[in-house]
LUMMI-904386 format. One record per atom (N, C-alpha, C): residue in one letter; x negated, y, z negated. Coordinates in pm, whole numbers, padded with zeros to 5 digits, always signed. Example, Ala and Ser with C-alpha at 12.3 -4.5 7.8 and 13.67 -1.06 7.14 Angstrom:
a-01319-00569-00780
a-01230-00450-00780
a-01320-00330-00780
s-01285-00225-00708
s-01367-00106-00714
s-01290+00003-00787
//
This chain:
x-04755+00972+11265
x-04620+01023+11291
x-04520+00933+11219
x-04436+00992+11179
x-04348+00933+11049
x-04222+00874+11155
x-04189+00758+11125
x-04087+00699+11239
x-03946+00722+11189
x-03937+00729+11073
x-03823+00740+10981
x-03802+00873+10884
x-03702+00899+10925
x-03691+01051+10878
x-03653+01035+10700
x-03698+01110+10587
x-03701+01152+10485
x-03570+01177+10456
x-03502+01125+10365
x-03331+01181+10351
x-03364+01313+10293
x-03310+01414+10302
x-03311+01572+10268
x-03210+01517+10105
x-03274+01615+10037
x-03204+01604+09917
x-03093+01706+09933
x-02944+01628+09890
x-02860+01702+09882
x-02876+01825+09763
x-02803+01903+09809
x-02816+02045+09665
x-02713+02037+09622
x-02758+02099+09490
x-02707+02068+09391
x-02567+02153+09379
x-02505+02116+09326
x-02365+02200+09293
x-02355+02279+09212
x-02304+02411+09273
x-02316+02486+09176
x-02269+02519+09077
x-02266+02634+08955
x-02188+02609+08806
x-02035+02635+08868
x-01969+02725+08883
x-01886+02762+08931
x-01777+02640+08998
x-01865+02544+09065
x-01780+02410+09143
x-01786+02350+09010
x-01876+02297+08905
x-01900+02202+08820
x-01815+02264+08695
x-01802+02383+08671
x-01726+02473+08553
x-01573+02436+08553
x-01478+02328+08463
x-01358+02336+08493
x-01293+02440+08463
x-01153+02489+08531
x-01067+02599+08526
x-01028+02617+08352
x-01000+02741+08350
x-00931+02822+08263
x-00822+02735+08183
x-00873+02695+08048
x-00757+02630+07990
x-00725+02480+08035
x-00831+02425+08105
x-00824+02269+08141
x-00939+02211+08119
x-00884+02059+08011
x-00998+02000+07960
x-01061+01926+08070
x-01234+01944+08080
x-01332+01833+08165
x-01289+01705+08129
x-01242+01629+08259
x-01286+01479+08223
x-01397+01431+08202
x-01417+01309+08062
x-01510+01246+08065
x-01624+01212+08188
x-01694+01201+08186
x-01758+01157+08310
x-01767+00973+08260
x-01819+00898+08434
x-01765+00790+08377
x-01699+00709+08395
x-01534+00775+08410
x-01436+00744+08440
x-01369+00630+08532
x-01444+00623+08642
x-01414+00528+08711
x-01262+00540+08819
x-01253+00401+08886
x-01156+00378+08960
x-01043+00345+08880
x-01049+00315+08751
x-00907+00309+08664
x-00890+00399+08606
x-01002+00508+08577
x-00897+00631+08540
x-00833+00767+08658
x-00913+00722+08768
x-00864+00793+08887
x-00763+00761+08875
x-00708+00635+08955
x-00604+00521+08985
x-00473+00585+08866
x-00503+00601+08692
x-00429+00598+08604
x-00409+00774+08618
x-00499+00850+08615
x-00478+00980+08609
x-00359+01113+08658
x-00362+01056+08798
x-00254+01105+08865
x-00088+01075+08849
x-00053+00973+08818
x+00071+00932+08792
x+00092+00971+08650
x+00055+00947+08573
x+00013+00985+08411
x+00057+01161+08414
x-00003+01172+08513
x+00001+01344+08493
x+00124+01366+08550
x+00172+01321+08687
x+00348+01343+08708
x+00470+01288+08640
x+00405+01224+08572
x+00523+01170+08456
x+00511+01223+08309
x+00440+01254+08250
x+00393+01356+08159
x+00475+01505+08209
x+00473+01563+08318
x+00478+01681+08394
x+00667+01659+08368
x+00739+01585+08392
x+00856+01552+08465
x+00930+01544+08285
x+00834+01501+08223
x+00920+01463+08072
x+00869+01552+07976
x+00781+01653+07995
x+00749+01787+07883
x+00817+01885+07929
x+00816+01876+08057
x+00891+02019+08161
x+01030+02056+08051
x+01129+02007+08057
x+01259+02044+07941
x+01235+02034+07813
x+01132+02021+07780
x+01073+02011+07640
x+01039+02170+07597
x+00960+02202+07703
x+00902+02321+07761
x+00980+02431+07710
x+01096+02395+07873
x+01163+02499+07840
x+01287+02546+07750
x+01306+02454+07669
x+01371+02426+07566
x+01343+02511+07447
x+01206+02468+07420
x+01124+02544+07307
x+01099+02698+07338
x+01070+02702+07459
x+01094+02838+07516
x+01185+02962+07506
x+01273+02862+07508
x+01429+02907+07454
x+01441+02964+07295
x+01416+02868+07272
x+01412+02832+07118
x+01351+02964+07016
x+01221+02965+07103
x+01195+03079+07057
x+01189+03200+07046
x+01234+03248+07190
x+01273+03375+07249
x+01375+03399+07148
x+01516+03300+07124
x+01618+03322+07072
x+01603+03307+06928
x+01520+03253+06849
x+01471+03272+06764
x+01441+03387+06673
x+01375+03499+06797
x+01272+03585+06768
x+01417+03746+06761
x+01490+03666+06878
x+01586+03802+06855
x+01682+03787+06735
x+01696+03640+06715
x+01778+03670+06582
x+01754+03698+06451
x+01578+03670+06454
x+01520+03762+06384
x+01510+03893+06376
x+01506+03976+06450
x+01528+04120+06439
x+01623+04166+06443
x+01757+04116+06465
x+01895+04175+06455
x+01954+04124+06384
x+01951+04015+06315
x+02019+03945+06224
x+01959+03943+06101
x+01849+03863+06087
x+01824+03817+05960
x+01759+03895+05924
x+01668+03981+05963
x+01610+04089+05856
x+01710+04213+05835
x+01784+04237+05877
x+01874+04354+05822
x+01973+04278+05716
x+02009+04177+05733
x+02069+04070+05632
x+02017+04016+05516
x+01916+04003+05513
x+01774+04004+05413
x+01764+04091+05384
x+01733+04259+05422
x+01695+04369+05386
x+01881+04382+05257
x+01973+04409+05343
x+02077+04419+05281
x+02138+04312+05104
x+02108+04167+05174
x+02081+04104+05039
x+01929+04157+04933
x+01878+04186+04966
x+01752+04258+04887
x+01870+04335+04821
x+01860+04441+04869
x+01940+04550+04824
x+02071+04521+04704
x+02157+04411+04761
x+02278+04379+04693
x+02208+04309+04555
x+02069+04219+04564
x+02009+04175+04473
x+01955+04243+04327
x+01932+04341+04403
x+01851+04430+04331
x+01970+04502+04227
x+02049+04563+04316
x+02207+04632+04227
x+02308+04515+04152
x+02272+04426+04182
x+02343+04317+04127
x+02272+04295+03962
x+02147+04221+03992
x+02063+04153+03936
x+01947+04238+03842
x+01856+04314+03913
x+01803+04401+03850
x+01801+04513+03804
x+01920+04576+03857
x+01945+04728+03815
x+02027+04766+03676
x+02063+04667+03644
x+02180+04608+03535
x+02078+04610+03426
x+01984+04502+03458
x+01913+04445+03312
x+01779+04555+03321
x+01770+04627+03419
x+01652+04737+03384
x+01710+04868+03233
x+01872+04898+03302
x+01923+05004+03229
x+01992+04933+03103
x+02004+04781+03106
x+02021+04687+02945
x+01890+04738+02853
x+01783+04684+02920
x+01673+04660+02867
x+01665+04808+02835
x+01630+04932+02937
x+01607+05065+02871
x+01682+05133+02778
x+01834+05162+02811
x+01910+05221+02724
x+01988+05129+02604
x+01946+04980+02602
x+02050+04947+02482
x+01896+04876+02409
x+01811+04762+02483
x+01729+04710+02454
x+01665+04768+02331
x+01543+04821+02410
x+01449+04923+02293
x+01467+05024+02205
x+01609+05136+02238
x+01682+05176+02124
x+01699+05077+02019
x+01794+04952+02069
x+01831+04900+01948
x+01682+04874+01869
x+01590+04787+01932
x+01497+04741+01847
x+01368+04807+01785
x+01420+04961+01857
x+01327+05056+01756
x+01431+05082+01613
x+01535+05074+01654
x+01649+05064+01517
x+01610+04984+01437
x+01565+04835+01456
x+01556+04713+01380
x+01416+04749+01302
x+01324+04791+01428
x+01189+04828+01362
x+01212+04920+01221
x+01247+05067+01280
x+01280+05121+01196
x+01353+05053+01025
x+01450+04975+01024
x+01501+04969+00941
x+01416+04831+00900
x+01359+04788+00952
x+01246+04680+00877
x+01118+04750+00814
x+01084+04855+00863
x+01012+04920+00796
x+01062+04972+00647
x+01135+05024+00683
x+01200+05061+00544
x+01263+04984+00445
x+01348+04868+00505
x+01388+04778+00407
x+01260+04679+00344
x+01158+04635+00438
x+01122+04554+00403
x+00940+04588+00409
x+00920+04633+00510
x+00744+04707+00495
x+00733+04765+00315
x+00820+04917+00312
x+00772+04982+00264
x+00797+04920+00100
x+00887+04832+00049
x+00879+04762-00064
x+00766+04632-00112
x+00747+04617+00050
x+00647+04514+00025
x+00480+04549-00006
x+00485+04687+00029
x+00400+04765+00033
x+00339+04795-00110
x+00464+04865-00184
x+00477+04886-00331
x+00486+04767-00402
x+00542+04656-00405
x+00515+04524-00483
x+00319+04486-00465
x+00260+04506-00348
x+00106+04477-00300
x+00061+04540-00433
x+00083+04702-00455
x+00002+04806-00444
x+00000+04818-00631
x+00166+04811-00638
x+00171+04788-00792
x+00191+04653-00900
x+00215+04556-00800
x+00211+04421-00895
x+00124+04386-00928
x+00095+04318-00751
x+00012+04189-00716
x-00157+04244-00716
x-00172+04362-00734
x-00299+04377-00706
x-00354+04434-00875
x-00261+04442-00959
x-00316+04434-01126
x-00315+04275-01139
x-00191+04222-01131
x-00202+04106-01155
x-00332+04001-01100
x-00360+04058-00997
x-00493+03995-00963
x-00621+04028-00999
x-00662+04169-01066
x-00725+04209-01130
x-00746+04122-01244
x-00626+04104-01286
x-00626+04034-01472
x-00651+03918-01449
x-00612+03839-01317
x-00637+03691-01307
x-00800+03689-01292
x-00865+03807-01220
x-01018+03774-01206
x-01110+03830-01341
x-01012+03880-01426
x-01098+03933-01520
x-01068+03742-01627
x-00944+03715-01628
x-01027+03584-01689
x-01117+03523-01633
x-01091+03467-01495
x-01198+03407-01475
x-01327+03417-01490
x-01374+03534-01455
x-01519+03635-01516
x-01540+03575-01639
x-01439+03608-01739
x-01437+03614-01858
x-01403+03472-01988
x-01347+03409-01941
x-01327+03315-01979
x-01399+03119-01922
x-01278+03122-01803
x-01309+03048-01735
x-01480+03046-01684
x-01531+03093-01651
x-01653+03088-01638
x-01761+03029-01683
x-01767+03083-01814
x-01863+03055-01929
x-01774+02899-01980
x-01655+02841-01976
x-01629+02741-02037
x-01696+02655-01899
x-01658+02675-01779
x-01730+02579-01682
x-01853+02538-01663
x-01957+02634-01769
x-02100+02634-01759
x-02139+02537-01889
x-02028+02558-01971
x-02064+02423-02074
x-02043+02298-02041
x-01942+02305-01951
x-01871+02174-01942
x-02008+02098-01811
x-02038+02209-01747
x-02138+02137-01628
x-02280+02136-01743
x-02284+02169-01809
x-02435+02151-01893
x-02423+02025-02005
x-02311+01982-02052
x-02272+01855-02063
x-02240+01744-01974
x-02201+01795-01900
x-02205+01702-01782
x-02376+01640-01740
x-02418+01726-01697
x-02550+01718-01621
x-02624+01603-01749
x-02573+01617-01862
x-02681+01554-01973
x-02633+01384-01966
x-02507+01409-01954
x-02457+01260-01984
x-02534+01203-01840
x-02508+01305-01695
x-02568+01240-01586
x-02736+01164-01620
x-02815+01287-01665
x-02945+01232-01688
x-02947+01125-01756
x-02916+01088-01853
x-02892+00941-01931
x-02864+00833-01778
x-02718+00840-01746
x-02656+00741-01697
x-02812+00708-01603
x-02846+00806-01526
x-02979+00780-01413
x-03020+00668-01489
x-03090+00722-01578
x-03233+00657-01645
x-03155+00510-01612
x-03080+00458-01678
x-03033+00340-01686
x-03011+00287-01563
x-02926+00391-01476
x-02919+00298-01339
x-03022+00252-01270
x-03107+00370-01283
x-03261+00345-01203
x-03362+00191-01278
x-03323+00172-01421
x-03364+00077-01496
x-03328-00049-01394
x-03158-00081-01395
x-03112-00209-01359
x-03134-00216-01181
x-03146-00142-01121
x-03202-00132-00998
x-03316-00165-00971
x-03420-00202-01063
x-03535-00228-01056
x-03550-00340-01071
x-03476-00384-01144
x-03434-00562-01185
x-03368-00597-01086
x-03303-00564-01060
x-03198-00598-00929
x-03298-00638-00781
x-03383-00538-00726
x-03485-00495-00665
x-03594-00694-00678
x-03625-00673-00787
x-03748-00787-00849
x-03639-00920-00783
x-03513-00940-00849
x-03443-01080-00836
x-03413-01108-00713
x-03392-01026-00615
x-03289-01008-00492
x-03449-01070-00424
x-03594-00982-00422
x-03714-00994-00331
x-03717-01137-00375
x-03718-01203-00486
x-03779-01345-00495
x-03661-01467-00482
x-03568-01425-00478
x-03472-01546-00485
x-03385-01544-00337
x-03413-01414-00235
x-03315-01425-00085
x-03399-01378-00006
x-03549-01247+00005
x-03588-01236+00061
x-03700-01329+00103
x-03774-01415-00008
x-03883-01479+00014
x-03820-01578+00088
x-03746-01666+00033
x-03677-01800+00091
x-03638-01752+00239
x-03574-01652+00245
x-03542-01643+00404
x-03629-01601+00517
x-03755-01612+00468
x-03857-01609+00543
x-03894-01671+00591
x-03955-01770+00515
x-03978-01939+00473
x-03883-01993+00628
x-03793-01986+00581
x-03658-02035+00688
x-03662-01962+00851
x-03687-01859+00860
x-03712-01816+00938
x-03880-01822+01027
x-03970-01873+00977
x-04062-01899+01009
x-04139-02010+01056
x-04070-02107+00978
x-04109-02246+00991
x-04001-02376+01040
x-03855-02270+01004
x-03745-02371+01111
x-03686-02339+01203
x-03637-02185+01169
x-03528-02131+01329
x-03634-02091+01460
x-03758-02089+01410
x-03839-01989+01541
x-03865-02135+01632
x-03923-02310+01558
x-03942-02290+01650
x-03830-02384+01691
x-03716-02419+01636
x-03603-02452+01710
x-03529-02351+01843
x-03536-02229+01804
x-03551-02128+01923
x-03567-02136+01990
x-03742-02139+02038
x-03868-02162+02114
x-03773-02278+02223
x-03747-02407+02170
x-03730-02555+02228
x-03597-02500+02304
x-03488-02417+02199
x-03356-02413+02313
x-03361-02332+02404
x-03465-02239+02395
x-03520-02170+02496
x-03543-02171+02638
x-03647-02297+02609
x-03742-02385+02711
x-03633-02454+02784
x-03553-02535+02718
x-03406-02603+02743
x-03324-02500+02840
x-03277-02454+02786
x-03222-02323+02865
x-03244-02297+03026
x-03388-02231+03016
x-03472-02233+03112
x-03484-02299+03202
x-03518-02439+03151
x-03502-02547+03275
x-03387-02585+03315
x-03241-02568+03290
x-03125-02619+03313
x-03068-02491+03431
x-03097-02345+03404
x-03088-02253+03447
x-03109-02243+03601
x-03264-02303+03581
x-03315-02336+03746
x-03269-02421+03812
x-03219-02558+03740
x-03164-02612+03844
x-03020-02548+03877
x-02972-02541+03796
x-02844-02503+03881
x-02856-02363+03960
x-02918-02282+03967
x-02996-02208+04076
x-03026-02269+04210
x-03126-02365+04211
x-03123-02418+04298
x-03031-02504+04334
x-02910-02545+04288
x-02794-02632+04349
x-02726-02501+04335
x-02719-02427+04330
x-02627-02289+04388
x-02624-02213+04535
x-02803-02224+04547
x-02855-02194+04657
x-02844-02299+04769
x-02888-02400+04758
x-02844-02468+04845
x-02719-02509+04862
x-02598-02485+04812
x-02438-02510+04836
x-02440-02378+04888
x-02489-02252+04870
x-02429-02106+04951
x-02475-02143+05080
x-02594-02207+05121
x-02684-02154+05256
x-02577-02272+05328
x-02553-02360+05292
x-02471-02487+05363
x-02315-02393+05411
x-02243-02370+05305
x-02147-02299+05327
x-02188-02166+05451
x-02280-02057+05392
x-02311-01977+05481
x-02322-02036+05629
x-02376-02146+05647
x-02378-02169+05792
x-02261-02234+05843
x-02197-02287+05808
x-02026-02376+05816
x-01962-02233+05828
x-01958-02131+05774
x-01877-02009+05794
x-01928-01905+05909
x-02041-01938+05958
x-02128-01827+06024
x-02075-01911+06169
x-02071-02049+06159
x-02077-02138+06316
x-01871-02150+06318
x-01811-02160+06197
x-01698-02145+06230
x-01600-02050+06266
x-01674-01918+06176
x-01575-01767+06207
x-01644-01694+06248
x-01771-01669+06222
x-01838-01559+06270
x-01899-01525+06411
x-01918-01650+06447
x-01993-01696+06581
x-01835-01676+06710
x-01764-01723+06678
x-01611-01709+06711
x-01557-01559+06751
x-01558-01488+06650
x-01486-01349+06616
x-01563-01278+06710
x-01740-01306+06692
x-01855-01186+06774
x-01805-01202+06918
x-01754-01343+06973
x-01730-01353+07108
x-01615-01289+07123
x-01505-01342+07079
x-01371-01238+07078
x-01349-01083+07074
x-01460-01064+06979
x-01489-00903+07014
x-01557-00817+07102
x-01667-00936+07134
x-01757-00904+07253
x-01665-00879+07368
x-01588-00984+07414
x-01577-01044+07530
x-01425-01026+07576
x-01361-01003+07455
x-01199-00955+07415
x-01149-00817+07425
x-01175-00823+07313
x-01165-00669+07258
x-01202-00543+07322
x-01340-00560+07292
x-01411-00452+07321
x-01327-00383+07467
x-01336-00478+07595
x-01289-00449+07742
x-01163-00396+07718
x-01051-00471+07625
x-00958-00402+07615
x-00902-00267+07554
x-00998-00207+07490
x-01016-00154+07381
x-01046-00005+07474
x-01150-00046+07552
x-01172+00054+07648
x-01075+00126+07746
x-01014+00027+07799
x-00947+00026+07911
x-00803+00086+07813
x-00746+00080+07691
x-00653+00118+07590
x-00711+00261+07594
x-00868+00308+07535
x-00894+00422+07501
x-00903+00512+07641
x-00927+00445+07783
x-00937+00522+07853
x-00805+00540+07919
x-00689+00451+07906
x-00542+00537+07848
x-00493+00608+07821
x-00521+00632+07692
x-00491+00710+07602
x-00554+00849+07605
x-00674+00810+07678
x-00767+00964+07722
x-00703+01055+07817
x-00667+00985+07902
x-00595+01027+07999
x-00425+01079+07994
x-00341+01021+07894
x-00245+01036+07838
x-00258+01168+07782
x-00320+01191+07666
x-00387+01306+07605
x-00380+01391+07687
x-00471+01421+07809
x-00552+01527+07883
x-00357+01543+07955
x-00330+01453+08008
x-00197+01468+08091
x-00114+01535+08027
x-00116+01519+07920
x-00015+01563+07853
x+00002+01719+07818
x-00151+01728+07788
x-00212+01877+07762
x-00176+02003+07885
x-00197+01879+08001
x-00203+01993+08112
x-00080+02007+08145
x-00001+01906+08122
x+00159+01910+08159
x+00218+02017+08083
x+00157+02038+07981
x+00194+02112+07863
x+00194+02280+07871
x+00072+02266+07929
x+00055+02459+07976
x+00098+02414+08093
x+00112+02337+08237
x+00133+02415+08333
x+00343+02446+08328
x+00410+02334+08227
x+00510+02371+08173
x+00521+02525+08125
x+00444+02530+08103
x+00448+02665+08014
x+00434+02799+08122
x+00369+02765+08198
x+00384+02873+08330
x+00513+02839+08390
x+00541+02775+08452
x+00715+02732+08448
x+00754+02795+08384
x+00775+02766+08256
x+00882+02834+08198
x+00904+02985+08179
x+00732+03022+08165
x+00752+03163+08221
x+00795+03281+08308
x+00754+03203+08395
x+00838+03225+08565
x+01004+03218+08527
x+01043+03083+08539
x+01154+03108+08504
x+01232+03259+08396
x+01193+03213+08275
x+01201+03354+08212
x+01190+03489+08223
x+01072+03508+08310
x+01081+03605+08406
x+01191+03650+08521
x+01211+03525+08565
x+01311+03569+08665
x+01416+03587+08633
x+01488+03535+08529
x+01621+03546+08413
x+01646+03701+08394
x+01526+03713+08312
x+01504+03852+08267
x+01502+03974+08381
x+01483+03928+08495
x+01479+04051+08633
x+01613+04053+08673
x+01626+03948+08624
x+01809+03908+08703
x+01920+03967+08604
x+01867+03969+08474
x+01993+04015+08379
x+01961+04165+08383
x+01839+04247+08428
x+01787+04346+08393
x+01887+04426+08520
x+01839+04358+08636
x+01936+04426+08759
x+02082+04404+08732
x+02139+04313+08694
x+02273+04257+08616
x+02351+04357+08542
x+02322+04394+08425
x+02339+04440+08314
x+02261+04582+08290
x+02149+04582+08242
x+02053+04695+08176
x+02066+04815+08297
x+02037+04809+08445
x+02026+04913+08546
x+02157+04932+08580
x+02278+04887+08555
x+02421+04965+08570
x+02419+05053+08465
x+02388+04999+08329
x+02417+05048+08230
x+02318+05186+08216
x+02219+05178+08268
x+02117+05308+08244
x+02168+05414+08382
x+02206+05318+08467
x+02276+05408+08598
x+02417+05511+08528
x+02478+05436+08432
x+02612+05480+08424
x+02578+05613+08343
x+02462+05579+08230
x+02467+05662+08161
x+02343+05798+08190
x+02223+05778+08266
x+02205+05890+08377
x+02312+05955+08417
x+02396+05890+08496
x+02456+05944+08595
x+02603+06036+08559
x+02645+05939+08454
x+02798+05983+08407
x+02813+06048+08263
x+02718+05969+08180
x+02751+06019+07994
x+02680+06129+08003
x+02557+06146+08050
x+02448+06224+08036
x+02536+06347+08091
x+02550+06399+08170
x+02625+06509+08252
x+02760+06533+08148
x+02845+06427+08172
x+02956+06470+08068
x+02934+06495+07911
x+02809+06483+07866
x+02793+06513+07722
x+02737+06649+07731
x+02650+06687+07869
x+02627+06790+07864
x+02740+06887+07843
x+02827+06876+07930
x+02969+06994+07955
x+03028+06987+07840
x+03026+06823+07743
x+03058+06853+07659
x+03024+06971+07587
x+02901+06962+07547
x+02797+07016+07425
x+02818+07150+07508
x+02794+07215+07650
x+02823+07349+07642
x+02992+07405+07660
x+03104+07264+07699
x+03235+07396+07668
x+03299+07386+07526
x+03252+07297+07480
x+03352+07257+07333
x+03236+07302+07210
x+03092+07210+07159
x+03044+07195+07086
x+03006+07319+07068
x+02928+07404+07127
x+02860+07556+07129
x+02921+07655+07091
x+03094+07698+07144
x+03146+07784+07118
x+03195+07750+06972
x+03230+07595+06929
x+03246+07582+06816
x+03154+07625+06704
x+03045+07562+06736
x+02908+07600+06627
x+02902+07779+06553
x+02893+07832+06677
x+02914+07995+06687
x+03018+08009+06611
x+03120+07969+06639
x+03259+08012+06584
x+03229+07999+06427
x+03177+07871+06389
x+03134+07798+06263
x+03039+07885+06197
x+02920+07931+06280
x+02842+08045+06223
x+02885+08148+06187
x+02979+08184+06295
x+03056+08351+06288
x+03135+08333+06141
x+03215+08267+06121
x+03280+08216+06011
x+03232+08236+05898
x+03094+08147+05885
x+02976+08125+05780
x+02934+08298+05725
x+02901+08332+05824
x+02877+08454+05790
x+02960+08583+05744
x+03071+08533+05765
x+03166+08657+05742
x+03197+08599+05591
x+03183+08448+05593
x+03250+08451+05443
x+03081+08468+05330
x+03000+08452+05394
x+02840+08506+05308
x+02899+08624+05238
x+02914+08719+05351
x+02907+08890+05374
x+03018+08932+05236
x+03153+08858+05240
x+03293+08876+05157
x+03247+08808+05050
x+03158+08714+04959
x+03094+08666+04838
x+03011+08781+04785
x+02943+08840+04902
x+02808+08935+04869
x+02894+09064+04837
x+03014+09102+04852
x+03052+09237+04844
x+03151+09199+04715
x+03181+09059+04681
x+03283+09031+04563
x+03175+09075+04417
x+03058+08982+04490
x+02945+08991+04346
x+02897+09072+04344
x+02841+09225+04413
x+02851+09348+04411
x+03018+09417+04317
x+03089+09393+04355
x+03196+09480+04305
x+03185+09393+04138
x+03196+09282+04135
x+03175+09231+04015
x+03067+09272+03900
x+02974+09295+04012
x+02873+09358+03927
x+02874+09516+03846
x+02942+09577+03976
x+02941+09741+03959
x+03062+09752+03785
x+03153+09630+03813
x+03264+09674+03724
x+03281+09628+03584
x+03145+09524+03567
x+03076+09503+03440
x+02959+09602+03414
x+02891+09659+03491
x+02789+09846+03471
x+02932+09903+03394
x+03046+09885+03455
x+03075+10045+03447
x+03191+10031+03292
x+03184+09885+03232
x+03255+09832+03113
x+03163+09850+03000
x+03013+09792+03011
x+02918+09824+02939
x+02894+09990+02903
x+02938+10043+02989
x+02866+10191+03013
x+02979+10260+02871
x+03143+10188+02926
x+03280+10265+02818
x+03212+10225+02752
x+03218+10070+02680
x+03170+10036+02508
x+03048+10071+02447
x+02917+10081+02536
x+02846+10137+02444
x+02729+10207+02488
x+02815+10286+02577
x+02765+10405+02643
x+02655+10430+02723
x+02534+10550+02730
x+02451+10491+02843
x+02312+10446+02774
x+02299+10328+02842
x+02119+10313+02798
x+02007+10379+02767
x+01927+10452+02688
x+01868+10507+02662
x+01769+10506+02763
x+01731+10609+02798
x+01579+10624+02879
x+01441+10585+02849
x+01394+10495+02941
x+01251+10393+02941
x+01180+10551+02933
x+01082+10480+02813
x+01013+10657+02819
x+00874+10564+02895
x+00762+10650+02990
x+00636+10612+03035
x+00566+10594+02966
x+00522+10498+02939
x+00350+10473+02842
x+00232+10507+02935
x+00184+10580+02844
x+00009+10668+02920
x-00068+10528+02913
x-00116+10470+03013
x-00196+10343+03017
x-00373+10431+03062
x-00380+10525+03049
x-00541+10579+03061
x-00553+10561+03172
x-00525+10518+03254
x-00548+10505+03416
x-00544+10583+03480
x-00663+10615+03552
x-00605+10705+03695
x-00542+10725+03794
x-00440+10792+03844
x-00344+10797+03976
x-00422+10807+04053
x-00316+10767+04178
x-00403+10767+04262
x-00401+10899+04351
x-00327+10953+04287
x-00372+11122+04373
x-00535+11185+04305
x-00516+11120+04190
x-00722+11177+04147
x-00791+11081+04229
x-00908+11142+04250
x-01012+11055+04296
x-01147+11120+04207
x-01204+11025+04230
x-01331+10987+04128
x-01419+11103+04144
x-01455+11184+04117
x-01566+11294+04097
x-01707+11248+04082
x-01828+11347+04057
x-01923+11307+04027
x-01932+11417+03865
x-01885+11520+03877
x-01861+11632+03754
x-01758+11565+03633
x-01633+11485+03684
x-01501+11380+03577
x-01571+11238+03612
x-01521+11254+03480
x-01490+11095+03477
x-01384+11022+03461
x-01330+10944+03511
x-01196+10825+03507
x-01187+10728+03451
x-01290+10710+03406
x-01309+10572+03288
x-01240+10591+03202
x-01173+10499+03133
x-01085+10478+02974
x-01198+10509+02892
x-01292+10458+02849
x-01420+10510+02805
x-01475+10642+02715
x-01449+10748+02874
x-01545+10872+02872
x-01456+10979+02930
x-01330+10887+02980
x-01241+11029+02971
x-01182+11139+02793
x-01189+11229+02837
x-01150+11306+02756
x-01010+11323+02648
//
């Protein structure tokens, strides 16, 4: 028998408790007794100094938005307009009616002054004259350039022979008097003086290597025990704590600020709302009362004792003066028939042309036929 009872495991929480609200950031987990402690005040002072920020901007933009639609775009639309009749409507009908007239004029008369002569100088000068210039060349020039390069080429073959002669001599003196000797010299004095400054080199190299190395590792540790060893604690032991306790500040600042930010924003809505119910009962429901109640009715009586009998009257009018046009241009008409008819008497009679067709009082037989064809 168990003397001590089993702690029951608490259950777990569900998503819904653990899920933060709509539009609010989760705190870190973590957090602690200094960001509890910091959280709440952070958030009523944040709350107290965005609040007129809020509703400010709120403002801002509502009023913004209407002076956008009543002001500046019909003012914009209108400068468009004045722009356009100002600025572009001017230099469209420059450019169409004076522009390209004129400079089909210019075309025109450059064609003619100056195309079509230049055309005829091509056609009748310059293109014999160039004929005759290629018939010398063909003809003359040609055959003298083929002598002059076939004398040429001869004197070249000579000059060779000779150059190729003293090049060969040249070749013989140069191998025995700079190439041999500098061999010599190169073989038996610079290589192995080389070799030795070499070796020299080499060994001077290392030591100061090794007195390099051992002055860094000395230094390295004089700098590692004086700054580095120093700084790791300061950052360890400094910093870092403060750094935290700054960032978990600033975390909290952030989040405060955020939430101050929308629940401002419901504020200000409300408010705005209630403005708007208040100017609506204020203002807008007299004004829709007055005009239900009073314009509406009196525009009616208007429109049936004044406007209606007028219209009619206006029609009746309309029509009588139709009717007095229609009987002028009738009589006008009859009394030019009857002027034509004195001077040159009556029109001769449209005589009927037989088009082969059948009326329609015949009908089609099986004994006739009605065809254009096979009628008779």
């Amino acid at each position: 028998m168990e003397l001590q009872k089993q702690p029951s495991e608490s259950p777990a929480p569900s998503e819904a408790a653990v899920r933060p609200a709509h539009g609010e950031r989760q705190p870190p987990p973590g957090g602690g007794c200094l960001v509890v402690a910091v959280r709440i005040p952070v958030r009523i002072v944040m709350l107290v100094l965005v609040l007129p920020v809020r509703m400010v901007w709120d403002a801002l933009v509502v009023g913004a938005r209407f002076l956008n639609g009543t002001v500046l775009r019909p003012v914009g639309r209108a400068l468009l307009w004045l722009g356009r009749a100002v600025f572009v409507w001017p230099f469209v009908g420059l450019w169409r009616y004076v522009v390209v007239p004129v400079a089909k004029g210019l075309a025109w008369l450059a064609k003619v002054c100056v195309g079509i002569p230049a055309v005829w100088l091509y056609r009748w000068v310059l293109t014999p004259l160039g004929h005759g210039c290629a018939w010398v060349y063909a003809r003359v020039l040609t055959p003298a350039g083929h002598a002059v390069v076939w004398v040429l080429r001869g004197v070249g073959a000579g000059l060779a022979a000779v150059g190729r002669a003293v090049y060969a001599v040249l070749g013989v003196l140069a191998r025995y008097l700079v190439v041999v000797p500098a061999m010599w010299l190169h073989t038996w004095v610079l290589t192995p003086v080389g070799r030795a400054l070499a070796w020299c080199g080499r060994g001077l190299a290392w030591c100061v290597r090794m007195a390099v190395t051992g002055v860094g590792v000395a230094l390295y540790w004089v700098g590692r025990v004086l700054f580095v060893l120093p700084a790791a604690g300061v950052w360890r032991w400094v910093l870092v704590p403060v750094g935290r306790v700054l960032a978990a500040v600033g975390r909290e600042a952030g989040a405060a600020l955020g939430h101050a930010w929308r629940v401002a924003g419901h504020l200000s809505l409300a408010v705005g709302r209630a403005l708007g119910t208040l100017l609506r009962w204020i203002f807008v429901e007299p004004v829709r009362w007055a005009y239900r109640s009073v314009l509406t009715p009196v525009g009616h009586a208007v429109r049936d004792a004044v406007l209606r009998p007028v219209a009619e009257a206006a029609r009746g009018a309309g029509r009588a003066v139709r009717q007095a046009l229609g009987s002028a241009r009738a009589t006008a008409r009859q009394a030019r028939a009857d002027v034509r008819r004195m001077l040159f008497g009556e029109p001769a009679p449209v005589r009927a042309v037989d088009r082969r067709e059948p009326s329609a009082a015949e009908g089609r037989t099986l004994g006739g036929s009605t065809t254009a064809l096979t009628k008779d």
